[in-house]
N, C-alpha and C positions, 0 to 999 in steps of 0.2 A: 504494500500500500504506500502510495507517494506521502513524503513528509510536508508536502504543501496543503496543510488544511488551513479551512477557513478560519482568522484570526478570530472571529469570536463566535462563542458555541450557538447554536438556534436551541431555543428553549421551546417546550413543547409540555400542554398540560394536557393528560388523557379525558377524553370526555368517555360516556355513558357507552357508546357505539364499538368503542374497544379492550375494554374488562373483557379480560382473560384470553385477550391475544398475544402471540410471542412476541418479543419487544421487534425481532429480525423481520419476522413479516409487517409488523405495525409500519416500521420505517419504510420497506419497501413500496407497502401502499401508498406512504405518503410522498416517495421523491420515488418515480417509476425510472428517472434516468439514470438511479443507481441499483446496480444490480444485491440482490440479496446475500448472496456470498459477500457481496465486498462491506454490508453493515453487517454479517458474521465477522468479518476479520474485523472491522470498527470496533465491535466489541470487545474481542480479546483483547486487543491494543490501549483498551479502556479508554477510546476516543468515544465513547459513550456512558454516560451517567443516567441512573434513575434514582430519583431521594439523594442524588448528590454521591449514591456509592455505584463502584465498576459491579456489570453481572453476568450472564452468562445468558448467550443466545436464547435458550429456551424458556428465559426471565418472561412467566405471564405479568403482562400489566393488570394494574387496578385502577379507576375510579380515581382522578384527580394526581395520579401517579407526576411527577415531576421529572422531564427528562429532557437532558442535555445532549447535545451531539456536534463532533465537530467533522465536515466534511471537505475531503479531496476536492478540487478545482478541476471539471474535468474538460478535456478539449472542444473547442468550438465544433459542435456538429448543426447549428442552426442551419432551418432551412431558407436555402436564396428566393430574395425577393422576385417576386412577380405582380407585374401590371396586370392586374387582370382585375375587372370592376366588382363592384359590391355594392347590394341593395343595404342600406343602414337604415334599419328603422329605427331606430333609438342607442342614444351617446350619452352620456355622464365622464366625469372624472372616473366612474370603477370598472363599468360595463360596457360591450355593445353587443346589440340584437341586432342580427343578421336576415334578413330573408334569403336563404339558401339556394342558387340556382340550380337545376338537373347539371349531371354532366360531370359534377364536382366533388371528387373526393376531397374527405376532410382533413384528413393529415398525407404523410408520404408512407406509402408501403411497399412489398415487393415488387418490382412492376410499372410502380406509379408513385413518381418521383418528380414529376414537373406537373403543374397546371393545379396543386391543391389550395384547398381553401388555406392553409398555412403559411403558403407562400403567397397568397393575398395578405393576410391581415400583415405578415411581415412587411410589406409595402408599402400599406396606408397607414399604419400605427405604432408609433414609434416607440409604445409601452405596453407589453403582455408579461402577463405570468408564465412562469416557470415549472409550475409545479410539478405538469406532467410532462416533464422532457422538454430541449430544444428542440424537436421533431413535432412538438401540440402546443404552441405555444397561444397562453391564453385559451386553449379548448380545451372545457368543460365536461360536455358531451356532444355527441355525433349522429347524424343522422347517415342514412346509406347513400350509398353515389348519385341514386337517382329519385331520391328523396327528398323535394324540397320545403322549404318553411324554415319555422322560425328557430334559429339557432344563438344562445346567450353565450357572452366571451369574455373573460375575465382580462382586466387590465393591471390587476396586483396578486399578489399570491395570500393576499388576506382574503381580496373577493373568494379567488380560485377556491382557497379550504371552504370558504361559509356558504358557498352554492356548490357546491360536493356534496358537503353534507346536506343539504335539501336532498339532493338525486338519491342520495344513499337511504334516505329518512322515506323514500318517497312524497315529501309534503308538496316536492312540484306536479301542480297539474297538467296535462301536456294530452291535448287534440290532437285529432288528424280528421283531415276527409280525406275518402275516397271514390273512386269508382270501380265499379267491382262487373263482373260477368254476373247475371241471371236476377229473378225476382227473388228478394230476399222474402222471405213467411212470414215472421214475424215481425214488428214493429220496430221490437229492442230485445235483446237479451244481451246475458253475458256468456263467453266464450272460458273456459278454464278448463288447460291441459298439463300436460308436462312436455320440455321441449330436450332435443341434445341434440347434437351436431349428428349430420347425416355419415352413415355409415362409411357409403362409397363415393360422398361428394363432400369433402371438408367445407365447402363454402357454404354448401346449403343447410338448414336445420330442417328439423321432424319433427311431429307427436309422437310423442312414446307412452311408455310405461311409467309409473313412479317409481324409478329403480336406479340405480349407479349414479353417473353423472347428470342426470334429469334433473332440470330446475321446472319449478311452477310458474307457470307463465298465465296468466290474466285479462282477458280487456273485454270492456263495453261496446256496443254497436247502438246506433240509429238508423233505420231508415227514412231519409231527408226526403227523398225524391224516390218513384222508381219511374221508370222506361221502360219500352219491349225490351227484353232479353236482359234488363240491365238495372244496376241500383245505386244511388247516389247517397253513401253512409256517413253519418258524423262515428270516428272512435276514440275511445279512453284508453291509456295505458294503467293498469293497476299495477305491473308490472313492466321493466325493460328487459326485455331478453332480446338477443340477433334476431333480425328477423322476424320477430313477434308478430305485428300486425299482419304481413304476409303470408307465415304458415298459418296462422288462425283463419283470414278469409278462405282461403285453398280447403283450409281443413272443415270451414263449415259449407263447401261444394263450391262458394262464390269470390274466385278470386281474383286480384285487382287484375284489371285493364292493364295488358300490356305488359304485366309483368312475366316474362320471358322465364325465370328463373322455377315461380311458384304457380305461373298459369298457363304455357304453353305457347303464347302467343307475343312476337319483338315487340309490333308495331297495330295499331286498330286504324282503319281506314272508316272514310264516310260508308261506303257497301257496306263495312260489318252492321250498320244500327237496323239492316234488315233483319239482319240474324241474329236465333236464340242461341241460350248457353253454349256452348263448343263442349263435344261429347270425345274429344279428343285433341290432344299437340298440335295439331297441323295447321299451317295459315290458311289464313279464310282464300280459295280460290276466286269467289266471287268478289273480292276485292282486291286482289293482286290490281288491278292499274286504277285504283281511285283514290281520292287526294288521302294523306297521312292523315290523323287526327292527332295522336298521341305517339310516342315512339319511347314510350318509358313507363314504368309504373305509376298508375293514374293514385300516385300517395302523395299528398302535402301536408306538412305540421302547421297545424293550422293557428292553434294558439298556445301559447304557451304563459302561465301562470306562477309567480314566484316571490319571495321576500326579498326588496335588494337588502344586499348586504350590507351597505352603507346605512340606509336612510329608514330600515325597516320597514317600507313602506311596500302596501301588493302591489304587482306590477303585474299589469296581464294585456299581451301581446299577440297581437293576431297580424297574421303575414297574408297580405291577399293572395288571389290565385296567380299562379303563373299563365304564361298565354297561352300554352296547348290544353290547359286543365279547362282553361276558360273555354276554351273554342268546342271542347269535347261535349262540354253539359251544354255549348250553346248547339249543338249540332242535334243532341241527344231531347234537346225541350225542343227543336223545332220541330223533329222528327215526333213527338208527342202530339203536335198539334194540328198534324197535315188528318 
């Protein structure tokens, strides 16, 4: 471990949410840029204090536990700036609220390393948090690549802990509409499964069993609107798991428009609003040459609900529709009305 640590220690009081986790994971969760081996050797090297005394990795915390740490300086892996525009719905001194465009991953991953929302916000803002690596800078949480709405971004690493803890607490409320394939039955219900990563497709998740790695996964539906073959839902997250709102529409028979992954189908054309549910993968032949309507999962976050951290004050954020979402329901109401 390099001798250049930080000259003075970050002090850390355990709250409620972490009684009886190991001090080695505590850290980990909390500074993702360092790996957990290396706050193992921290602590041998007693470059880590709790109650002011050196302990031993497997140290469960308590409730108000007092803990010092002092940490290696590690090499610039910030991501490079990019031009690339951004819808800003709302700016303060701590936060900003983003309306997220399709098309945009949120950080850099295997693969996809240029054109993220990270190398946006590095662009236009000259102060984010740290918390979660130079690689998430000021991102909180994420929505999927072609997921758009409202996304909140931390400009200090005081914001970054105190809207975490919301996400963790679940106290944020957090919409979505969609548009989905087929008439939905009922009005409203609630959806509750278990999900785990797909056997033979790491990217995709499943309903499973309540068994091994299985999380419970949660969410509300509305139907807002329906159309021939089609239904226009407000949803709730009760839960955030990968993928959540996606395998739950697929898995209650009605999945989103467009979504390739979970429904079968890239792209929905104006010919598809003739046709009912798709009883099968394949593209609609009757609409191979008519205009695109959507070419992404017909999913937007729509509003998002929260305590700033600063000013305690609710804040509740709604992102309008983007212009293929708009054009779909306008095509899908006009198609109601002929």
């Amino acid at each position: 471990m390099t001798d250049e640590l930080s000259s003075e220690p970050i002090e850390l009081t355990v709250d409620a949410r972490a009684h009886g986790w190991r001090i080695d994971h505590y850290l980990s969760r909390l500074y993702s840029n360092y790996s957990r081996a290396l706050f193992q050797k921290a602590i041998e090297q007693k470059h880590v204090l709790v109650n002011g005394v050196a302990i031993k990795p497997s140290r469960r915390l308590r409730i108000n536990d007092r803990v010092s740490v002092r940490l290696p300086e590690l090499p610039d892996q910030t991501v490079p700036a990019e031009n690339i525009p951004l819808d800003v719905l709302y700016e303060d001194e701590a936060i900003i609220v983003l309306n997220k465009a399709a098309n945009m991953i949120v950080h850099p991953g295997k693969g996809n390393y240029s054109g993220t929302l990270a190398g946006a916000l590095q662009y236009h803002f000259d102060q984010l948090s740290d918390v979660a690596g130079q690689l998430r800078p000021g991102i909180v949480h994420r929505l999927d690549r072609d997921t758009t709405g409202v996304l909140v971004i931390a400009k200090d690493n005081r914001t970054h802990h105190k809207l975490s803890r919301q996400f963790e607490e679940r106290s944020v409320q957090k919409e979505y509409r969609a548009i989905v394939w087929g008439e939905i039955e009922f009005d409203s219900d609630y959806i509750e499964t278990h999900l785990r990563v797909h056997p033979k497709n790491r990217e995709k998740m499943q309903v499973c069993s309540p068994s091994g790695n299985a999380r419970n996964a949660k969410t509300f539906y509305e139907v807002l609107e329906r159309f021939a073959g089609f239904s226009f839902v407000r949803l709730k997250l009760f839960t955030g798991r990968t993928h959540q709102l996606r395998v739950h529409m697929q898995h209650l028979g009605h999945p989103i428009v467009a979504d390739k992954m979970y429904g079968g189908r890239a792209v929905l054309r104006d010919a598809d609003l003739d046709l009912t549910c798709p009883k099968n993968n394949t593209e609609s032949t009757a609409g191979s040459k008519s205009a695109i309507l959507i070419a992404r999962q017909a999913l937007h976050a729509h509003l998002l609900q929260f305590v700033h951290p600063a000013s305690g004050k609710v804040m509740s954020i709604e992102a309008p529709w983007p212009e293929d979402f708009e054009r779909t329901l306008t095509a899908m109401r006009s198609m109601a009305r002929e």
